[in-house]
Structures are given as C-alpha cells and as structure tokens.
C-alpha positions, -999 to 999 in steps of 0.1 A, spaced: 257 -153 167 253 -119 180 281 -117 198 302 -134 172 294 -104 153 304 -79 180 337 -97 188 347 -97 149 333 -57 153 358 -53 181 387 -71 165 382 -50 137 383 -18 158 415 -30 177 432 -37 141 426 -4 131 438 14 162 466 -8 164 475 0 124 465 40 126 484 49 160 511 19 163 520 12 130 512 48 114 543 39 83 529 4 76 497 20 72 510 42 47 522 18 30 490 -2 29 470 25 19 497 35 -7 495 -5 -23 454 -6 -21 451 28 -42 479 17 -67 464 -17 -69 426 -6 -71 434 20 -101 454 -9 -122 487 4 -117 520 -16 -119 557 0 -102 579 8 -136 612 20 -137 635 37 -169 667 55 -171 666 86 -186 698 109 -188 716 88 -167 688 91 -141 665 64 -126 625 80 -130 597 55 -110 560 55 -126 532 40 -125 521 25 -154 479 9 -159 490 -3 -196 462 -20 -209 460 -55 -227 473 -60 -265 435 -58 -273 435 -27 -255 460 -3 -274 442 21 -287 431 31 -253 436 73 -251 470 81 -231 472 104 -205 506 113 -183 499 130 -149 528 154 -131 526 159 -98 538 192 -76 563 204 -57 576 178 -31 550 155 -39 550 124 -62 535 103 -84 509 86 -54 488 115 -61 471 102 -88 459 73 -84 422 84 -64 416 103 -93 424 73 -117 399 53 -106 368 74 -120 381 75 -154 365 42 -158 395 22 -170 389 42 -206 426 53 -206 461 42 -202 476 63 -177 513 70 -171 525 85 -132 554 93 -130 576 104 -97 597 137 -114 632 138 -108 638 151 -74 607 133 -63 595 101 -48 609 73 -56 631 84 -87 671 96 -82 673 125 -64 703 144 -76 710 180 -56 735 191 -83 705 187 -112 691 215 -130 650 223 -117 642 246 -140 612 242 -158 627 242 -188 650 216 -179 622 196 -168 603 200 -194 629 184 -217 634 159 -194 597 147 -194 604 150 -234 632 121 -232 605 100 -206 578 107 -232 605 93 -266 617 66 -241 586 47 -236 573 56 -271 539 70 -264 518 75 -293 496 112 -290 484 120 -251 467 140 -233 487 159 -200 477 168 -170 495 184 -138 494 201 -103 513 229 -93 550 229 -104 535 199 -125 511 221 -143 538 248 -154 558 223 -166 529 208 -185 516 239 -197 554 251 -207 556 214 -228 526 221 -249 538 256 -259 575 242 -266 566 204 -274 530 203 -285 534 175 -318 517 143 -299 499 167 -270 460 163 -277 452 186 -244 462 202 -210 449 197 -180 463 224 -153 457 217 -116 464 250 -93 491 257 -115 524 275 -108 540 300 -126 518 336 -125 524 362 -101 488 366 -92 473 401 -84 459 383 -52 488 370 -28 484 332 -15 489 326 21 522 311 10 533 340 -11 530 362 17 547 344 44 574 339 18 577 374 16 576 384 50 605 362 50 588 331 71 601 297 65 587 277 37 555 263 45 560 235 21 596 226 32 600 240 70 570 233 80 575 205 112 540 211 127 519 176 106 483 199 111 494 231 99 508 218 71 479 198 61 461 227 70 477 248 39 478 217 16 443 211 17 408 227 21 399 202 49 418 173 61 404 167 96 395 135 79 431 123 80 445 108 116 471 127 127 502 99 126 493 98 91 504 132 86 532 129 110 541 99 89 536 121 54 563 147 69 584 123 80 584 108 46 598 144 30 622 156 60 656 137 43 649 160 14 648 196 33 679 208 12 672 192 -26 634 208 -18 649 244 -12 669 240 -42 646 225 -63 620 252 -55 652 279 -57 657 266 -93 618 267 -106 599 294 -87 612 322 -104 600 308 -141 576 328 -156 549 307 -175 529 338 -192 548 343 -220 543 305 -230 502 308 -226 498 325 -259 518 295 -274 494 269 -265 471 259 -294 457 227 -281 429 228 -256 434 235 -219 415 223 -192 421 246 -153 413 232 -126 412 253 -95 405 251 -56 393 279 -40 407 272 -8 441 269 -19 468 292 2 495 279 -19 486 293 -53 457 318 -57 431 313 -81 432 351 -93 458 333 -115 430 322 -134 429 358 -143 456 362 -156 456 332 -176 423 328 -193 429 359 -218 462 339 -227 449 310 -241 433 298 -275 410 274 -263 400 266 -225 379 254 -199 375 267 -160 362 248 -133 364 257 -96 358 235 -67 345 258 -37 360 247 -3 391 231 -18 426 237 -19 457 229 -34 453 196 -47 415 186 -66 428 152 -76 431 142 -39 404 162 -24 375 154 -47 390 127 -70 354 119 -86 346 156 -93 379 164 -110 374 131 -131 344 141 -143 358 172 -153 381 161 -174 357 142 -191 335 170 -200 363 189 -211 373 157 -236 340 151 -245 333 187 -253 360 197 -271 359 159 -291 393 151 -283 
C-alpha cells in the first residue's frame, strides 16, 4: 500500500511538471476554468454599440434575485479573470457581473475606438441599461477605478457605493516607479516590457510564488495587442479624475497596496479631502493589484465597508 501511495505521489508530481513547464498555455487555461468555475461564473456575451463585450456573469437562481449586485472593472491591459479569487470570499451573498472592457480580453478590440474615460464611462452606462441591472455597487482597479469613480460622479442614480482599487487618475506628489521611467522616457513597463519577472516584479508585491512559464505564458497572452495598449493608454492617461471626487456623494471604499510601483498610494492624499463619505485600507507588502494578491483580505474589506456604512 505504501508504495501505491508513493507511485500515485510521483504521478502526481510528473503531471504537474509536465502541465507547469510543457504545457505552460493549457495550464493557463486550466487554472483560468477552475477559478471561473469555483466563484459560480458563467462566459456571457452582449453587443453594445456595435461592439461584442465578454463577462462573467454568477446570476443567482429565480429565488435568488434580490441578491445585492456588484460589477467589477479591471485595469489597464488586464481583464475580467481578475476577479474571480476575490469572488469567492464574498460568500455567494451577491450577484457579480465581470466584465472584459472594450479593448480588453476577450471583448472586440477596435484600435480606431475612443479610450477616454469618459467614453468609457458611457460605454459601461449602455452595458449597465443593456442587461437591466437594478441598483449596484462598483468596484475597480487601476484605469477601472477612474472609470468607476468618474461613473458615480456623472452616473450615480442606481450606484449604492465605490470601491477604488489603486486607482488611476491623480498626479501624486510621490512618483511611482512607472511614472518615473515614463518620464525619463523608458519604455512602458506595462506594454514593452518582454522580460516575464520584471514585469511581474512591478505588477505585484511578490510573485515568486508564480512558475516562470506562467508569466511567460501571461506576456505572451498581451503581446498581439502592443499597439491598441499604447493607444489605449495614449487616450486615458492624461484624464484627470480630481475634479470628479467632490461629485461623488455615495460612499467610497480605497483600497491600496503599498508596494505598488505603478500608482503611488500618496494618491490617497490627494483624494481623501475630496470625498463626502470614505473608507481607507492599505495592505502593507502589496502592489498593484489587492484582488489578486490577497483576495480574502480585500473581501473582507469590502464587507466592512458595506456593513458599516449599511448599504
């Protein structure tokens, strides 16, 4: 029997080693489908504007619709497969709604579209009528949380809160990593960036977890998109999302790592003063993206905030 259990061990092993360093893109696939599927989510897809947008969709039963909503926006190059770690510690006590931004993912990928913020922000106003949500709470990262926190200054009817993940749009008084080789006119770490650990390396605040031909695999993923990323980034990094703050009058939840070298927390800063009504939270030797690095602890998060503010 013993070494029935040591030959299944080894078997096991070999799979692994086989999947991680042979197969590294049916891996990422796997791994992709098992988060989906463990978080409840079903692939949707709608046209909006003439334009296909992918999502990901844990609708509940019949019995089940009054169920609070909430719709999560990734960042810059990323996608809707961002999510789903963090949806599985919200206990199933919500419909949530993913979806890949135009641009992104799995949705249409126009190069001639506008990527402003505002434009995307009435964009995720026709996906929101489309589908017919009832009132919801949003939540973002990055790009996605200054187009999330310019929707509920513009668009804030159905909005219960915000929920702003390292969030784009302040020029900070402390210069990210990424700022500053921007400005010493490097190429864009985000975009350029060919070397799978260095880019990991600015992304988050520790990813030595992550086998290496999976981040080969992630850049390989992104590199058919190097010019739609430049102009997508071309077309929203210069919005400014300060003088929207003072236009929020729902609650808003930030979320921060302080290991991220893409965007600075010393935006919080400069945002705090703005708003009406908020919550801070930081998550010390994290960086750009909470949701992923410590799923559970950003979950929890949120619902404090909810439970706090009795949304």
């Amino acid at each position: 029997m013993f070494w029935f259990f040591i030959s299944i061990l080894i078997l096991i092993l070999l799979t692994l080693f086989t999947l991680i360093y042979l197969t590294p893109s049916y891996l990422y696939r796997l791994l992709t489908a098992c988060a989906r599927t463990l978080a409840g989510f079903k692939r949707k897809e709608i046209s909006i504007m003439g334009e296909r947008i992918v999502y990901l969709d844990n609708k509940p039963n019949k019995q089940d619709n009054n169920k609070p909503t909430l719709v999560m926006l990734h960042g810059f190059t990323a996608n809707k497969d961002n999510w789903p770690m963090m949806s599985l510690f919200l206990g199933g006590k919500y419909r949530i709604i993913a979806l890949d931004l135009l641009g992104h993912g799995e949705s249409d990928a126009p190069l001639e579209a506008d990527y402003s913020i505002e434009a995307q922000v009435q964009r995720l106003h026709q996906f929101i009528t489309s589908i017919e949500l009832p009132t919801f709470h949003l939540l973002g990262n990055s790009m996605g949380a200054q187009i999330a926190a310019t929707y509920a200054a513009l668009l804030p009817d159905n909005l219960i809160s915000v929920t702003l993940l390292d969030s784009a749009g302040i020029d900070t008084p402390i210069k990210s990593d990424m700022i500053k080789a921007l400005n010493a006119g490097h190429p864009h770490p985000l975009i350029d960036c060919a070397d799978p650990i260095e880019y990991f390396d600015y992304v988050f605040g520790q990813s030595n977890h992550i086998p290496l031909p999976l981040k080969r695999e992630h850049l390989a993923r992104q590199a058919h998109k190097h010019q739609l990323h430049h102009k997508i980034f071309n077309d929203f990094h210069n919005s400014d999302l300060l003088p929207y703050l003072n236009k929020i009058t729902i609650p808003v939840l930030i979320i921060w790592g302080e290991k991220d070298r893409i965007l600075d927390k010393s935006s919080i800063n400069i945002m705090c003063p703005l708003l009406n009504q908020h919550k801070v939270c930081t998550f010390s030797g994290v960086g750009h993206l909470p949701m992923i690095e410590v799923p559970k602890k950003s979950a929890i998060e949120f619902k404090q905030f909810i439970s706090e503010f009795k949304l």
